[in-house]
C-alpha positions as CSV (number, residue, x, y, z in Angstrom):
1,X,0.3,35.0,16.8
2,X,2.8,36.5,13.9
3,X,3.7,32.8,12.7
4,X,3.0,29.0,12.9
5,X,6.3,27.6,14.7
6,X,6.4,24.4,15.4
7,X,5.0,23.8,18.6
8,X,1.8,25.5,16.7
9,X,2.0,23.3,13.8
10,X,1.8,20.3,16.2
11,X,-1.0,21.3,18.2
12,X,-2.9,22.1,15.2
13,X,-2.4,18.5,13.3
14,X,-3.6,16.6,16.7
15,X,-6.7,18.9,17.2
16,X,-7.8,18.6,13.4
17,X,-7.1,14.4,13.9
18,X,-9.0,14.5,17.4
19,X,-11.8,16.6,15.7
20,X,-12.6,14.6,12.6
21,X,-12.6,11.7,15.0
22,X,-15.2,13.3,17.0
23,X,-17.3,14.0,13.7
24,X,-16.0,10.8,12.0
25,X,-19.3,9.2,12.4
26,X,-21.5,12.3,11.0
27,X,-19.2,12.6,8.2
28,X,-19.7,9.3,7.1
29,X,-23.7,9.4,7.3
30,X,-22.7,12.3,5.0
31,X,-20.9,10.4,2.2
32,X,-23.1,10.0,-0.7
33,X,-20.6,11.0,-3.9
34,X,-18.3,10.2,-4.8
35,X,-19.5,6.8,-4.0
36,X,-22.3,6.4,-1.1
37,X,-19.6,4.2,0.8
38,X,-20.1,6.0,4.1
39,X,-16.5,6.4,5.1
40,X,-15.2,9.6,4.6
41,X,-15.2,10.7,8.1
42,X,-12.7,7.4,8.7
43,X,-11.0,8.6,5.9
44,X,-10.6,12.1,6.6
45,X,-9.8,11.3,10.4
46,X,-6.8,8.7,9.4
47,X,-5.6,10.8,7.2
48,X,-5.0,13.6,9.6
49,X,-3.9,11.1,12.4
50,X,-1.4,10.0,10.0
51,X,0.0,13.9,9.8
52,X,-0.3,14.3,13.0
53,X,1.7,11.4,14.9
54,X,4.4,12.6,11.9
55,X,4.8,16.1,13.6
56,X,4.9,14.7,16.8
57,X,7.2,12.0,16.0
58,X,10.1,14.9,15.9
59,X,12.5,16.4,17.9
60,X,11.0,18.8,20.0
61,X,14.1,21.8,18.8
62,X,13.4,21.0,14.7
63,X,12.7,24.2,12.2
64,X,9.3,25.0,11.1
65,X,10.8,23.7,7.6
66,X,11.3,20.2,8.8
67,X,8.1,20.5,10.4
68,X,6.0,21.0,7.4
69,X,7.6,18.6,5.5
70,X,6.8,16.1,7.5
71,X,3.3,17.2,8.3
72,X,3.2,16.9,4.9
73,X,4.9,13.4,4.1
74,X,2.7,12.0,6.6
75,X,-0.2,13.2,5.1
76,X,0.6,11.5,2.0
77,X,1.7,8.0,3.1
78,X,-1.4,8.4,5.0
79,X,-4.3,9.3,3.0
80,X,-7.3,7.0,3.0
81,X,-9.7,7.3,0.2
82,X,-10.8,10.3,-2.5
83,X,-10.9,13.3,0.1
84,X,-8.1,11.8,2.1
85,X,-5.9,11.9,-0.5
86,X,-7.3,15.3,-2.0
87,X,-6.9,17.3,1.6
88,X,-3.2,15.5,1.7
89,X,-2.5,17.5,-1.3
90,X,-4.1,20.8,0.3
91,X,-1.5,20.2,3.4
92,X,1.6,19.7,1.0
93,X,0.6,23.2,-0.5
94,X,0.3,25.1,2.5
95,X,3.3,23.1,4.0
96,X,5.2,24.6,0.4
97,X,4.4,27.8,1.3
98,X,4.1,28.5,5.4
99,X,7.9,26.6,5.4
100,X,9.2,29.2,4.1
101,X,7.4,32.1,6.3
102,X,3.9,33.1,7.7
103,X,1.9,34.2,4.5
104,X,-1.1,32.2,5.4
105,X,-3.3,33.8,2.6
106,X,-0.5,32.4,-0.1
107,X,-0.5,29.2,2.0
108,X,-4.5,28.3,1.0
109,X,-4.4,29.9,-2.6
110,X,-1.5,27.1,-3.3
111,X,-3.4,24.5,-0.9
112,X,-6.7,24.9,-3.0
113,X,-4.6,24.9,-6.4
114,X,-2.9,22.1,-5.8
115,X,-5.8,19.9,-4.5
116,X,-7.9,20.5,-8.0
117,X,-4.7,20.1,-9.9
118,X,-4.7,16.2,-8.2
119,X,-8.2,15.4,-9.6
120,X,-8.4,14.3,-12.8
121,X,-11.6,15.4,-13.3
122,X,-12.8,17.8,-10.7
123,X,-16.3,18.5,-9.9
124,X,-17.8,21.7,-8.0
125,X,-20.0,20.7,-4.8
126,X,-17.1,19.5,-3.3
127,X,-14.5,19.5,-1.2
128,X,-12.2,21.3,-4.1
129,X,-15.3,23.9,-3.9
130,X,-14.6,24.4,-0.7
131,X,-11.4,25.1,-0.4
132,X,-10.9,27.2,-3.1
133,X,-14.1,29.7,-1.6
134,X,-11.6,29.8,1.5
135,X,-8.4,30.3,-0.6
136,X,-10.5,33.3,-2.9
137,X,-11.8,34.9,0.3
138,X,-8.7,35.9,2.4
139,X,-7.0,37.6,-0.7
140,X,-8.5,41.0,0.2
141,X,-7.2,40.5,4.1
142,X,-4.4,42.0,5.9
143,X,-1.4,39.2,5.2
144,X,-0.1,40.6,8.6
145,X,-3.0,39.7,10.6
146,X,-2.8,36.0,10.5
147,X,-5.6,35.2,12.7
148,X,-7.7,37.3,10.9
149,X,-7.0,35.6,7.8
150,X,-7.2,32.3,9.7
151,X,-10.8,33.0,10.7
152,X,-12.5,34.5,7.5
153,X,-10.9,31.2,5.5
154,X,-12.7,29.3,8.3
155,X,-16.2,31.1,8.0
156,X,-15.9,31.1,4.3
157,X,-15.5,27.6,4.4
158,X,-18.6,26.9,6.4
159,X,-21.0,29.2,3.8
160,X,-19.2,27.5,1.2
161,X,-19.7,24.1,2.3
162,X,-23.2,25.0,2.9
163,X,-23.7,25.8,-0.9
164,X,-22.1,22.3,-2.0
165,X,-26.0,21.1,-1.7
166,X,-27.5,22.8,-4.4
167,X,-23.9,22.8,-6.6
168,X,-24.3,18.7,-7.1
169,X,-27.3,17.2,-7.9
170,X,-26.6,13.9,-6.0
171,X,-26.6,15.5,-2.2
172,X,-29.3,17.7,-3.2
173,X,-31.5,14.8,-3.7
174,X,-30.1,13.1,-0.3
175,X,-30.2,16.8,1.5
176,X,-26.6,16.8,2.4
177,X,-23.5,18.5,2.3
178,X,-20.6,17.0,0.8
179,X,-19.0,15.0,3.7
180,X,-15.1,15.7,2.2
181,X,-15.7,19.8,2.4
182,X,-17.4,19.3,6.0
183,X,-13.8,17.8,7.1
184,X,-11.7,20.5,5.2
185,X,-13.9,22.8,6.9
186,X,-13.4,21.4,10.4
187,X,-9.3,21.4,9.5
188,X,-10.0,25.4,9.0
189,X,-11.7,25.9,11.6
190,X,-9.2,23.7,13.9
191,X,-6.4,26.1,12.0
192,X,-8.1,29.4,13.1
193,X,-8.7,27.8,16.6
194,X,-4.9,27.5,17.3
195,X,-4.0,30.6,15.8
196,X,-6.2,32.6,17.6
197,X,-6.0,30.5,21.1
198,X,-10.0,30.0,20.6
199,X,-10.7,26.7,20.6
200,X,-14.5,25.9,21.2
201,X,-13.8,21.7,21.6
202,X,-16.8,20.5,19.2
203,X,-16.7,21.5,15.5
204,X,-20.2,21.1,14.2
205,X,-20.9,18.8,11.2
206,X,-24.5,20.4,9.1
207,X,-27.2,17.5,9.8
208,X,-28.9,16.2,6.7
209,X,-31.8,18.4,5.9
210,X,-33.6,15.1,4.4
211,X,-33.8,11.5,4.7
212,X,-30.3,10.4,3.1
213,X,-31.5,8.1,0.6
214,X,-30.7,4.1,1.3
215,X,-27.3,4.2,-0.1
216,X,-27.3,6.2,-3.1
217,X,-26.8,4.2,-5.7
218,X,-22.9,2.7,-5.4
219,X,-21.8,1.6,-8.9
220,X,-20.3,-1.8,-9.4
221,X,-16.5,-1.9,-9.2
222,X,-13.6,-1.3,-6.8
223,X,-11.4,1.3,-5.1
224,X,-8.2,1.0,-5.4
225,X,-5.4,3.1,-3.6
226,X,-1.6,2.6,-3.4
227,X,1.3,4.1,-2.6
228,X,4.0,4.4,-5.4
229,X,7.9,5.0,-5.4
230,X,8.3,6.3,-9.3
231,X,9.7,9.4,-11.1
232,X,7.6,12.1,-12.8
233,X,7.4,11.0,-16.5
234,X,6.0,8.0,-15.3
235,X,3.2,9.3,-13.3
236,X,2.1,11.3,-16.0
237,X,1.6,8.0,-18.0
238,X,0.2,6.8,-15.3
239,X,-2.6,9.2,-15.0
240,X,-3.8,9.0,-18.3
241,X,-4.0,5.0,-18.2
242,X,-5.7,5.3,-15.4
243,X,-8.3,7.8,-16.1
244,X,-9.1,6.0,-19.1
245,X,-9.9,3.2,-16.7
246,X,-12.3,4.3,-14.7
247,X,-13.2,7.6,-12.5
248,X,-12.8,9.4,-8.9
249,X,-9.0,9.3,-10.0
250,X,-6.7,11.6,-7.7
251,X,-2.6,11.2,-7.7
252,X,-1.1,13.4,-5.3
253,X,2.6,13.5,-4.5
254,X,6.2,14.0,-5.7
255,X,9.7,13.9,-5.4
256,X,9.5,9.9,-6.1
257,X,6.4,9.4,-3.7
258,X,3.0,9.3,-5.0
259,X,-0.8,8.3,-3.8
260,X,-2.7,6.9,-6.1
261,X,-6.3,6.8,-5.6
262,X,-9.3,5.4,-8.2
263,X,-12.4,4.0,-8.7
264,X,-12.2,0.9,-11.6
265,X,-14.3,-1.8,-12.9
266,X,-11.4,-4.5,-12.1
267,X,-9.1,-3.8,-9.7
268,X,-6.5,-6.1,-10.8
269,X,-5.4,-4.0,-14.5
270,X,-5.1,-0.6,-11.9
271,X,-2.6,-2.4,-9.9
272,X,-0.3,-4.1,-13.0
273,X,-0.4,-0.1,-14.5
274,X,1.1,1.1,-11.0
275,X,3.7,-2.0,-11.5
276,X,5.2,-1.1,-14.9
277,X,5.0,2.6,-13.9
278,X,6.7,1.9,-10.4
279,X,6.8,0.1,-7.1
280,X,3.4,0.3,-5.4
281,X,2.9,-0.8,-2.0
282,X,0.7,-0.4,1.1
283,X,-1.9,-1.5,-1.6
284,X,-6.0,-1.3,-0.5
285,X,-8.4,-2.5,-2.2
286,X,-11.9,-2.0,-1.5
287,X,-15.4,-3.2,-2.7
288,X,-18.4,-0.5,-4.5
289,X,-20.5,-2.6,-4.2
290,X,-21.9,-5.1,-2.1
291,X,-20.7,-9.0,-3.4
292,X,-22.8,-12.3,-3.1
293,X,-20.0,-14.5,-4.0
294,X,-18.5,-16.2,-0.4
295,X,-15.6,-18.3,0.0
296,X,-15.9,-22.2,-0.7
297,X,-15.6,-24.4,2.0
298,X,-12.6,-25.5,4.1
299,X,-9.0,-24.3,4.0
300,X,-6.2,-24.2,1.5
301,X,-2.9,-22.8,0.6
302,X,-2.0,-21.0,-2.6
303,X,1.4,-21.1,-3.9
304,X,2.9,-19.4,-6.5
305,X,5.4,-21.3,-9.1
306,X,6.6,-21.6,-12.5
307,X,8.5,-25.1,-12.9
308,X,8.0,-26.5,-9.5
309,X,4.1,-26.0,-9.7
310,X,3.6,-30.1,-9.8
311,X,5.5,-30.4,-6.6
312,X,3.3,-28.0,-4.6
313,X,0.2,-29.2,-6.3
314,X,1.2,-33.3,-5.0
315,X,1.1,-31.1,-1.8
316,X,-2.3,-29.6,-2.1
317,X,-1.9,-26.3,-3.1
318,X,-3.6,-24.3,-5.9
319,X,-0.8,-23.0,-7.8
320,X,-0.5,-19.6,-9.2
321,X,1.8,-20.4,-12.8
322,X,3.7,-17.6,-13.7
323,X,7.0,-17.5,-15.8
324,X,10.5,-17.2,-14.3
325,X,11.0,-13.2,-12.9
326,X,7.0,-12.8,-14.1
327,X,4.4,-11.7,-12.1
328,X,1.2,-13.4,-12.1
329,X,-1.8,-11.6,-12.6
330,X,-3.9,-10.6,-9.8
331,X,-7.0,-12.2,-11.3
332,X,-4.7,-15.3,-11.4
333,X,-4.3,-14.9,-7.6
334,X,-7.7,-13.8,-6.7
335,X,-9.3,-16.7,-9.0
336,X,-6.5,-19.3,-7.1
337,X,-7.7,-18.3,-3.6
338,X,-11.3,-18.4,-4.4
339,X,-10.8,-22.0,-5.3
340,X,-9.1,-22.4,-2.7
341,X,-11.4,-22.4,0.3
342,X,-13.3,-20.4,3.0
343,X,-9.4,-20.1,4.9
344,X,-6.6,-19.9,3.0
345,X,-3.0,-19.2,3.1
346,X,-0.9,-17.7,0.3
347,X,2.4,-18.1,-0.6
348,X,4.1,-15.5,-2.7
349,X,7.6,-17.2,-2.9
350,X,8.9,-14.1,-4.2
351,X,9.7,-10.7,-3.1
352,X,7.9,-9.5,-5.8
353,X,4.5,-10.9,-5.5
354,X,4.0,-10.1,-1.9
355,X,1.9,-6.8,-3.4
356,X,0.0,-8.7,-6.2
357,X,-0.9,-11.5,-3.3
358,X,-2.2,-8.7,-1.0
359,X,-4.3,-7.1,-3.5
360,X,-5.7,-9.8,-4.1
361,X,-6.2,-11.0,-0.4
362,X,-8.0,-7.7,0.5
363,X,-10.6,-8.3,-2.6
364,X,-11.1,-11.9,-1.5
365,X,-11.7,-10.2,2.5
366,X,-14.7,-8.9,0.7
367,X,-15.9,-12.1,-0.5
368,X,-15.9,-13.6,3.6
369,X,-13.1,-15.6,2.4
370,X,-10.5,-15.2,5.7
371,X,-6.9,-15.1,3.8
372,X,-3.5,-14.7,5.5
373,X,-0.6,-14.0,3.1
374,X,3.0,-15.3,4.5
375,X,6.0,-13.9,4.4
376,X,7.7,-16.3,2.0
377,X,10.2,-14.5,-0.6
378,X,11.4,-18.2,-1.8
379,X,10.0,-21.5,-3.2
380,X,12.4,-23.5,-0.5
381,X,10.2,-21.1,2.2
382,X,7.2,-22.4,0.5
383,X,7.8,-25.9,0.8
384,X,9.1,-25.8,4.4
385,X,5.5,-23.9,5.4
386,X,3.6,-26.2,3.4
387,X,5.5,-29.5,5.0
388,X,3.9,-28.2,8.6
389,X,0.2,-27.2,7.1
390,X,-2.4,-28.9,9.0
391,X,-6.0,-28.2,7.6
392,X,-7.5,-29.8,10.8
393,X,-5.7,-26.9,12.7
394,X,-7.2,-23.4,14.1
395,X,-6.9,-21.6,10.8
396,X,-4.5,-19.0,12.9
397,X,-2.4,-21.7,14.8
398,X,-1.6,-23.1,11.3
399,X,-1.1,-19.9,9.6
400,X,2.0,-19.6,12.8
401,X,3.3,-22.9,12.3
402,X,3.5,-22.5,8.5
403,X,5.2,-18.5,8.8
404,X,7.6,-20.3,11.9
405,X,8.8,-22.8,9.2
406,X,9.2,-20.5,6.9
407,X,10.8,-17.8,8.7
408,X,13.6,-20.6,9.9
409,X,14.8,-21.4,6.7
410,X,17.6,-20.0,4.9
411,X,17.2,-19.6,1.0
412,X,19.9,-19.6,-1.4
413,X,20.1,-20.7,-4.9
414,X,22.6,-21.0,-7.7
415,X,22.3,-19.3,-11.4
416,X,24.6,-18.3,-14.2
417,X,25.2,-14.7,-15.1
418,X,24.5,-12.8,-17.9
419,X,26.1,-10.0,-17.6
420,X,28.8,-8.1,-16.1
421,X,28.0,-6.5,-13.0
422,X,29.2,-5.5,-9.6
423,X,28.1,-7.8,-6.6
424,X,28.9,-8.4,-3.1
425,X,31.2,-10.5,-3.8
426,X,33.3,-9.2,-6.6
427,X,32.9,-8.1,-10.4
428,X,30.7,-11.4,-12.3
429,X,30.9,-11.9,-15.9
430,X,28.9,-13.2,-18.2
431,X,29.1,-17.3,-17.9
432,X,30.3,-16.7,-14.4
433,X,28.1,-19.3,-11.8
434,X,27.0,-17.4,-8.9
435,X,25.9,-18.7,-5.6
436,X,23.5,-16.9,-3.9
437,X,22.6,-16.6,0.0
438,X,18.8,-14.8,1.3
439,X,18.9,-12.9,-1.5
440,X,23.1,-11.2,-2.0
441,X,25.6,-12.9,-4.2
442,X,28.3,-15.1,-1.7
443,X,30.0,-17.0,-4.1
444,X,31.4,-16.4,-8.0
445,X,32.5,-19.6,-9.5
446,X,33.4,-21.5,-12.7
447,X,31.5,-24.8,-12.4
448,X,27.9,-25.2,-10.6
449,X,28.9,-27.8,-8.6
450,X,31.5,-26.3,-7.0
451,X,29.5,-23.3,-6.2
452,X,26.8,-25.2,-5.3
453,X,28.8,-26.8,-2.9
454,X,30.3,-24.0,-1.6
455,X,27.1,-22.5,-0.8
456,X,25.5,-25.2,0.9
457,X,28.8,-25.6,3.1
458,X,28.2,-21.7,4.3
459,X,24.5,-22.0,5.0
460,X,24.8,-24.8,7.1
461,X,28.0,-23.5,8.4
462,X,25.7,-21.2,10.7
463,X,23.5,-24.2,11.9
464,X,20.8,-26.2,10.2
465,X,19.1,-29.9,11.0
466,X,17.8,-29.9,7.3
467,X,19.0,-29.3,3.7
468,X,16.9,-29.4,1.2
469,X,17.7,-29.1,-3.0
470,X,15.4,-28.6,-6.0
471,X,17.3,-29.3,-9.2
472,X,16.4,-27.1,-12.0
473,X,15.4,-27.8,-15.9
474,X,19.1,-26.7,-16.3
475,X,20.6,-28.3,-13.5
476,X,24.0,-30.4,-14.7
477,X,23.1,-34.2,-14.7
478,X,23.8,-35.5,-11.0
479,X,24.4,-32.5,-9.3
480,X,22.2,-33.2,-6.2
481,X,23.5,-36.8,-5.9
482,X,27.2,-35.1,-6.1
483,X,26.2,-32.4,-3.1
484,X,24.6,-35.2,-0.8
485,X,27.8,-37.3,-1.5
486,X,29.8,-34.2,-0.2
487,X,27.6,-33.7,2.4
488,X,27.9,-36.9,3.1
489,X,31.3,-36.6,4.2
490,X,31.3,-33.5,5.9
491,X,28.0,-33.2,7.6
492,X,26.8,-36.2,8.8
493,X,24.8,-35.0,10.8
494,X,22.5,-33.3,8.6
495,X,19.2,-34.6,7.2
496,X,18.9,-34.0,3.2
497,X,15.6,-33.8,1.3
498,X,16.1,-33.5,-3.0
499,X,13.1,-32.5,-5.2
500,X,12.8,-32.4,-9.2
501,X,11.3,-28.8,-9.7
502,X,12.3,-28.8,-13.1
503,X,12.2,-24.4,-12.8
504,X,13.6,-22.0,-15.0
505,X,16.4,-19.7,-14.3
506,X,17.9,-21.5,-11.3
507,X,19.8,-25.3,-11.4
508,X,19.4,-25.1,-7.7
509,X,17.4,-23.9,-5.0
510,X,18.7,-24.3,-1.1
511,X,17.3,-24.7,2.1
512,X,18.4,-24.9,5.1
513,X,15.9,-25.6,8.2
């Protein structure tokens, strides 16, 4: 074969992912550094699934180009703990350089560079080791020959994960290879395999040569992993604040997309430096170390609010306090639904604290605490799934009752500009009153109770049984009894429900059920 086209590129990324699933379970008995966590063979294998269903996601008549990008991008977005994330860096080099032709031996020099370039602080006995053995020992090959290059990178990589044991002192104790290089190994081997049309079907994992040692030693602390939307300068910044938190930190990525990967002491101050550098999402965060601590007893809801905390407390929630357009903390949240019970239900009531409230729900997971965040991204969807909680309920038929409510009501809410900008429904000013509807800007008024009124009048224009109104610590004296007077005389019909929330920011919240 004089080139990797696509049909070759696919081919190879679903044997490598139906390979390390075959050894996924070796791997993992494997895994004693970074951490003895025992899932890098899950790691490794959803990392490469990821790539693969990517590839074969396309169009069967796409360039090679498009498909190493993509073999790359999904790679990235799918890389599952420290060697997941280090091999999705080794795919995005050789997908750099074997997009652009078939110069395999240029392909694993930039794979291995890239992959120690990720690691802040590499270490050799590893799968960086590994890959740069296979990456040295093709230079001297014919570049033309591909599958000869192919298979000495794969037989170096097999005598060069065999000498991993005596480079780290940790999996010479526990007689092992390093489990990461034994999967970059069997993705070389898988590579050679479809290049050369030689494909054996079993790729062999080295048993330990001694007893592995009853999980060596994990330290206290937690893995955290994200991915992040954020520009260059920041992810340098990044790196630094997060090396000098703790260790095992990899950031692979670019062009706006990033993986972050690290091992901390708290979870919580890894997450808030990803915040201020970017937007991170798909956010996991996992235990080091076994905890004691379980989940009280019984179930609960945890709500997040700044002046309308009372009103969900006089409802029974633990409220997470956080200042108007803050975030709270994640210790905040993770300390709300440990009090909180043994079931719980969080509700973010913003957009923006969905990720903080899923951090914190996989840490509680840990604990045995069972936690379901909701999709609110409003306080009115908050109170309308707290209305329907019913703690004598199956924890997952209440958990659908309260995300039904929730999802049936229609937010909007009222504020007053501060600056000039373009909206969706003209140029604002500053002083201008705008009206808002889930989430865009429908009305720009003078006053706050004609906008108020105007808004309501749309939202219920579309149907809707129940409006409800929280005034706000600014809120004009009388404006709710004013927009139940006009509803009053123009909708009948419809039930109206007015709270005191006394919040910041808004005069008036809407909902309409």
């Amino acid at each position: 074969m004089k080139i990797l086209d696509p049909p070759a590129v696919r081919r190879w990324a679903r044997l490598a992912a139906d390979a390390l699933g075959q050894a996924r379970t070796e791997i993992d008995a494997l895994n004693v550094f970074p951490v003895a966590d025992g899932d890098t063979g899950t790691n490794l294998h959803l990392t490469m699934l990821s790539a693969a269903e990517a590839v074969e996601s396309l169009p069967d008549d796409v360039d090679a180009a498009v498909v190493w990008q993509t073999l790359s991008y999904g790679a990235l977005v799918g890389a599952r703990g420290n060697s997941g994330v280090i091999v999705s860096q080794a795919l995005r080099g050789l997908a750099e350089v074997l997009k652009e032709g078939p110069d395999l031996r240029a392909g694993l020099l930039r794979a291995a560079t890239l992959a120690r370039e990720a690691v802040a602080r590499p270490v050799e006995g590893t799968v960086l080791s590994v890959l740069e053995s296979a990456a040295r020992a093709v230079q001297d090959t014919e570049a033309g020959d591909l599958g000869a290059v192919a298979r000495q990178a794969a037989e170096e990589a097999r005598v060069a994960l065999r000498r991993t044991t005596g480079q780290l002192d940790v999996l010479a104790r526990s007689g092992v290879v390093d489990a990461g290089g034994a999967g970059a190994a069997i993705v070389l081997e898988t590579l050679a395999s479809v290049i050369t049309g030689s494909s054996t079907g079993h790729y062999d994992v080295p048993a330990p040569t001694a007893r592995v040692a009853p999980m060596a030693e994990v330290g206290a602390g937690y893995e955290v992993m994200y991915l992040l939307d954020a520009p260059d300068r920041a992810v340098r910044a990044l790196r630094e604040e997060l090396d000098a938190m703790g260790d095992s930190l990899v950031v692979v990525g670019g062009e706006g997309l990033w993986n972050v990967h690290v091992h901390v002491a708290e979870a919580g101050p890894a997450v808030e430096a990803g915040l201020r550098a970017g937007r991170p999402h798909r956010i996991r965060i996992t235990y080091l170390a076994e905890r004691t601590h379980r989940g009280g007893p019984g179930r609960g809801v945890v709500a997040a609010g700044d002046g309308i905390a009372a009103l969900f407390e006089e409802c029974g929630a633990v409220v997470v306090r956080r200042a108007p357009g803050a975030r709270p903390t994640l210790p905040a949240v993770l300390a709300a639904i440990r009090q909180a019970g043994g079931e719980v239900a969080v509700l973010p009531n913003d957009e923006g604290v969905r990720a903080v409230a899923a951090a914190a729900a996989e840490i509680a997971r840990e604990d045995g605490v069972t936690v379901s965040v909701l999709p609110t991204e409003a306080t009115v969807q908050g109170l309308a799934a707290l209305a329907v909680h019913d703690p004598l309920r199956r924890f997952d038929d209440d958990v659908v009752a309260m995300t039904d409510a929730a999802g049936h009501t229609r937010r909007g809410h009222v504020t007053v500009a501060d600056r000039e900008a373009f909206t969706s429904a003209g140029v604002c000013r500053p002083g201008d009153v705008l009206g808002l509807i889930d989430g865009d800007v429908a009305v720009i008024g003078d006053t706050v109770d004609h906008v108020a009124t105007t808004v309501v009048d749309r939202m219920v224009a579309g149907g809707g049984e129940l409006v409800t109104l929280v005034t706000g610590a600014q809120a004009p004296a009388g404006l709710a009894g004013r927009v139940e007077d006009h509803l009053r005389r123009t909708r009948p019909d419809v039930d109206l429900v007015v709270y005191d929330g006394e919040q910041g920011g808004y005069p008036l919240l809407i909902g309409v059920e």
